[in-house]
N, C-alpha and C positions, 0 to 999 in steps of 0.2 A: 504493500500500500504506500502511496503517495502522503509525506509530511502532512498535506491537509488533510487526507482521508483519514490518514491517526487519528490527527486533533478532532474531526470530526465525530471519529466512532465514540473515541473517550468522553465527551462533551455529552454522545446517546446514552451511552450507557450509565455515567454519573446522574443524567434528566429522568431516565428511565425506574433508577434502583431509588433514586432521593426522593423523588416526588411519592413512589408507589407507596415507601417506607414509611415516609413524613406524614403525609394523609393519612397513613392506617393510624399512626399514634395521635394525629391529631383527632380521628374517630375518638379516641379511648378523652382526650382533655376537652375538648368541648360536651361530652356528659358530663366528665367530673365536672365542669364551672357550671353547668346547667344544673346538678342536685347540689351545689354546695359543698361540692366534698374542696378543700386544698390541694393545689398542688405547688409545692415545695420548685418543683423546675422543670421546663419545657424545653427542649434542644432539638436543634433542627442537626442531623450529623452525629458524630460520634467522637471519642478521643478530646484532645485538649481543645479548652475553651479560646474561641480566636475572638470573639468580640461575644458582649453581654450588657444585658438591659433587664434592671431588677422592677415588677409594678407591683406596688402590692403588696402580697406574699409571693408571688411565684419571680425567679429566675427563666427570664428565656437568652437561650445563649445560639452561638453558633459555633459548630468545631472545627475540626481539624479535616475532618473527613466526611465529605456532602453524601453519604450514603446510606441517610437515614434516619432515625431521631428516634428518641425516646420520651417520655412522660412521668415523671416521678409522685404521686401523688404522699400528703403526705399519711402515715400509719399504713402505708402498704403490706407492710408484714405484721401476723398477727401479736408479733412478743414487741414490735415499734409502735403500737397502737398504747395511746395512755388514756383513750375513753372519751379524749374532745369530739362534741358532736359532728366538724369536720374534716373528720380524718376518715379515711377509705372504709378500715374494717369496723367503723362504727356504723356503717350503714345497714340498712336489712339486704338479708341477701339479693333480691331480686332487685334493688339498686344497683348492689355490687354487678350481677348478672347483668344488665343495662347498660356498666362503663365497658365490659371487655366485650360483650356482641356490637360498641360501635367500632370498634376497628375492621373486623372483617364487612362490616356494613359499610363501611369507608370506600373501604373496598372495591365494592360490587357498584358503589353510587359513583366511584371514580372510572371503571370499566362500560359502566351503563353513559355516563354521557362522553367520552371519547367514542365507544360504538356509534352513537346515535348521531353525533356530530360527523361524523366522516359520511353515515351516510344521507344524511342532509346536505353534505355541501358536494358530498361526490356522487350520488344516488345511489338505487339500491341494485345489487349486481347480480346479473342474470348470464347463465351461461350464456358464450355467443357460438352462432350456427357454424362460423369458420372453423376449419382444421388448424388452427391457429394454437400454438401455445403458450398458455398464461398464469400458469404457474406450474412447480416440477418438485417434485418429494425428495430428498438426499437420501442417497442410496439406492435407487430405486435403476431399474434398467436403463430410463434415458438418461439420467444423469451422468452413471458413468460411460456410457455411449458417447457423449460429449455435445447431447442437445442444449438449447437454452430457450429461456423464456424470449419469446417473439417468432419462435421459427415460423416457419408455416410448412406443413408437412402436404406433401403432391403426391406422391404416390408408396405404398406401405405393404409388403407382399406380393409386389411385383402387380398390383391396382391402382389403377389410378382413383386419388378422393379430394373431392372439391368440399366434404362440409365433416365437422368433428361426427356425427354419427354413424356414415362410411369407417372413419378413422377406426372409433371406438368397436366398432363390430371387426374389423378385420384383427385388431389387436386380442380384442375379447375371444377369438377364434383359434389362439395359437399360441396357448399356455405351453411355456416351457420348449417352446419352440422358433429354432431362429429365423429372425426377416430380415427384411432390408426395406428401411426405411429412405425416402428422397425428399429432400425439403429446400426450402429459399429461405435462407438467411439474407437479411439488404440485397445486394446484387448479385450475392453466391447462388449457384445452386450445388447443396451437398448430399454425401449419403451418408450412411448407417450401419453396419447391420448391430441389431441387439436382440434378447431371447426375454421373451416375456414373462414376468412371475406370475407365477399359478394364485389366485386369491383363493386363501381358504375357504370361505364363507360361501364363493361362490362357485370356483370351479373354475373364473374366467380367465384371461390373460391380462397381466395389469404392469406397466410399467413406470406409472408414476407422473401419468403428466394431466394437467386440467386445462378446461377449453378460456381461451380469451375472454373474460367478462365483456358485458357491454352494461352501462348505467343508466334507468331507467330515475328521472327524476321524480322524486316524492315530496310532501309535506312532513310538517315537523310531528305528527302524530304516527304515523307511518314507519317516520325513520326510529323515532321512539319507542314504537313496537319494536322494531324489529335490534334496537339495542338490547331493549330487556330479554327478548328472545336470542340473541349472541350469548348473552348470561347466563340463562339456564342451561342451554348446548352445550356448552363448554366445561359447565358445573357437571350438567348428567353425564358429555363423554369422557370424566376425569374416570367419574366413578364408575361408569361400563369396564371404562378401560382397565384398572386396579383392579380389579370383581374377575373380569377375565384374562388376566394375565397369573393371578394368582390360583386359579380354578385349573390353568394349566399346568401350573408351575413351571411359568416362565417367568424370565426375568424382567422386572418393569422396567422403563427405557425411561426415568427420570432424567432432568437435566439440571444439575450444579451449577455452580459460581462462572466455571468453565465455559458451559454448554449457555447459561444465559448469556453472557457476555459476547458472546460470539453469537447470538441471534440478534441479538440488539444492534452488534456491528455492521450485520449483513441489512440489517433493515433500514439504517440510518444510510447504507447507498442506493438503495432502492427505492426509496420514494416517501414522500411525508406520510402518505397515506400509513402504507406498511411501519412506517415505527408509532403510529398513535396506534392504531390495532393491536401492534405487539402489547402498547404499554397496556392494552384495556386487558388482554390477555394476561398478563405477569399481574397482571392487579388481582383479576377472578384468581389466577393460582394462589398468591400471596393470602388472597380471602378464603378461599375455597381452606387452606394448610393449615389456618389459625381455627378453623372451626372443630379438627378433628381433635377427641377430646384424650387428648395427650397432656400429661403435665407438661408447666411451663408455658404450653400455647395459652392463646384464650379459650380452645373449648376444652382445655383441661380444667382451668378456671372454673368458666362455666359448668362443667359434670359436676366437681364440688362442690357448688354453691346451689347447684338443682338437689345435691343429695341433703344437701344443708336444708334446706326447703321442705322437703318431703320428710326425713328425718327430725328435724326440730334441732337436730345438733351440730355445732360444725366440728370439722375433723381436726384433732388433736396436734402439736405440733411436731413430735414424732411424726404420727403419719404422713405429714405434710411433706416433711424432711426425705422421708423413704420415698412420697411419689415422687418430688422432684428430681432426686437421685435416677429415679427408674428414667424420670424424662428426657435426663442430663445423655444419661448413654444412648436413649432412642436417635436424639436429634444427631447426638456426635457422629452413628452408626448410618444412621440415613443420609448426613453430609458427606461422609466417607463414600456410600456406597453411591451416592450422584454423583462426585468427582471420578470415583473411578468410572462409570459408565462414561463421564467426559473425554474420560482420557481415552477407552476403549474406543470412543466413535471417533476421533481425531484420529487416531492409526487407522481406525478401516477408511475415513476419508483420503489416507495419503496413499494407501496402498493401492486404494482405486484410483488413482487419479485418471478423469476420462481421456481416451486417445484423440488424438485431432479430427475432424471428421475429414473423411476425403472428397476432394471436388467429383463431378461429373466429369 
């Protein structure tokens, strides 16, 4: 990458990870100011304080490192609690339950209007009729074939095809079996050949590539549907996905520190569109991850304070101690195992790297 494209991708990815982060904890401090609970300090970032403005009682600062922020509320912990009305665990539980479901609601309210806004200002995307390709899966047959997004594919199994449903039938036809592909790039004309993967589910031949959109303008209620509907798809296909990977016992294809940074990269050259979608996307995940009821997250949180609720008691500090502990290794064990799937996809990306395609 070119000097500027650096400066560029790091600029995505610091806008991408700060913003997602910052909003989810300011989810958590604007309930706390709204029940009256204290908060002691609000930071936008992490690490050493670079500039700070005290109102109040709260501290809000800025650090060192724009990736994110935290919320300090005060009496956070049960044995820091000395019984003042506005400290955290003086609250009744389904308070407390209310400051940590706004975060992930941050969330989902931060994904819902960047969906809804792309497509109000871009319209709503409909496949288009042309053989045309407009978006490409990594790792998938055309990828390492050495297609790209814009081809335009003429003729595929020795057929000539003028519209993507040509395309997709002759592709659909020939799982696991080699073709040769012919397409126009600008003024090139190149070929191909690649061998189609078999889709499970279906049986058909699938190489990973999707037809050109075309954008159908809409109003602002429309597009708004169709954000909230981005939302729950993405929520219901986390959880498809998890459910059946796990049902197979395969390995989930999570993506780490790694794997996000390098999606963020490739989106910030691609187009505005593609990095505000990514970010509404890492928002639902970031939302979707704090509701699982893991210690430590908030819907760790939350399960204790629902059992608090229902039980009349809350959990002792022992127990508290031992969940978090239990939490401590989950998270450490699941960042571990997304970096290494990082690392794993980065090596099969280099091993494949596509061959040039050749002219006619």
């Amino acid at each position: 990458m070119s000097p500027i494209e650096i400066v560029q991708s790091a600029a995505a990815v610091v806008l991408t990870l700060g913003l997602v982060i910052f909003l989810h904890e300011a989810g958590h401090f604007i309930l706390c100011r709204w029940l009256g609970v204290r908060v002691e300090r609000f930071a936008f970032g992490f690490g050493p304080e670079l500039l700070g403005l005290t109102r109040g009682q709260t501290r809000y600062s800025l650090c060192a490192f724009p990736l994110g922020g935290f919320v300090k509320p005060a009496g956070e912990e049960p044995e820091a609690c000395t019984g003042k009305p506005d400290e955290y665990f003086s609250q009744a539980w389904h308070r407390r339950l209310a400051i940590v479901a706004a975060g992930p609601a941050m969330n989902y309210l931060l994904a819902w209007g960047l969906f809804t806004g792309v497509v109000y200002v871009k319209g709503l995307p409909e496949p288009g009729k042309e053989a045309a390709i407009g978006n490409m899966i990594t790792g998938f047959p055309a990828d390492r074939a050495g297609l790209r997004v814009d081809d335009v594919v003429t003729v595929v199994g020795g057929q000539g095809v003028s519209s993507w449903k040509e395309l997709a039938a002759v592709i659909h036809q020939n799982p696991e079996r080699e073709i040769e592909l012919a397409f126009r790039r600008g003024d090139q004309a190149l070929r191909v050949r690649l061998t189609p993967r078999r889709e499970e589910a279906t049986g058909k031949g699938v190489i990973g590539i999707m037809p050109r959109p075309v954008y159908r303008p809409v109003g602002f209620l429309t597009a708004a549907a169709e954000g909230a509907k981005q939302c729950w798809a993405l929520s219901a296909y986390t959880v498809t996905t998890i459910v059946s990977k796990i049902s197979r016992r395969e390995r989930p294809d999570l993506a780490g520190p790694v794997g996000i940074v390098q999606m963020v990269s490739r989106a910030a050259r691609s187009g505005w569109e593609d990095l505000v979608f990514l970010i509404g996307l890492i928002s639902v995940a970031i939302g979707f991850f704090n509701l699982l009821p893991v210690p430590l997250l908030d819907g760790g949180h939350a399960a204790m304070y629902l059992w608090e609720g229902a039980s009349g008691r809350r959990l002792n500090r022992e127990a508290m101690a031992a969940a978090n502990g239990v939490g401590i290794a989950l998270l450490l064990g699941l960042l571990l195992f997304a970096t290494y799937n990082d690392v794993l996809r980065l090596r099969g990306e280099r091993s494949r790297r596509p061959p040039a395609a050749q002219e006619k």
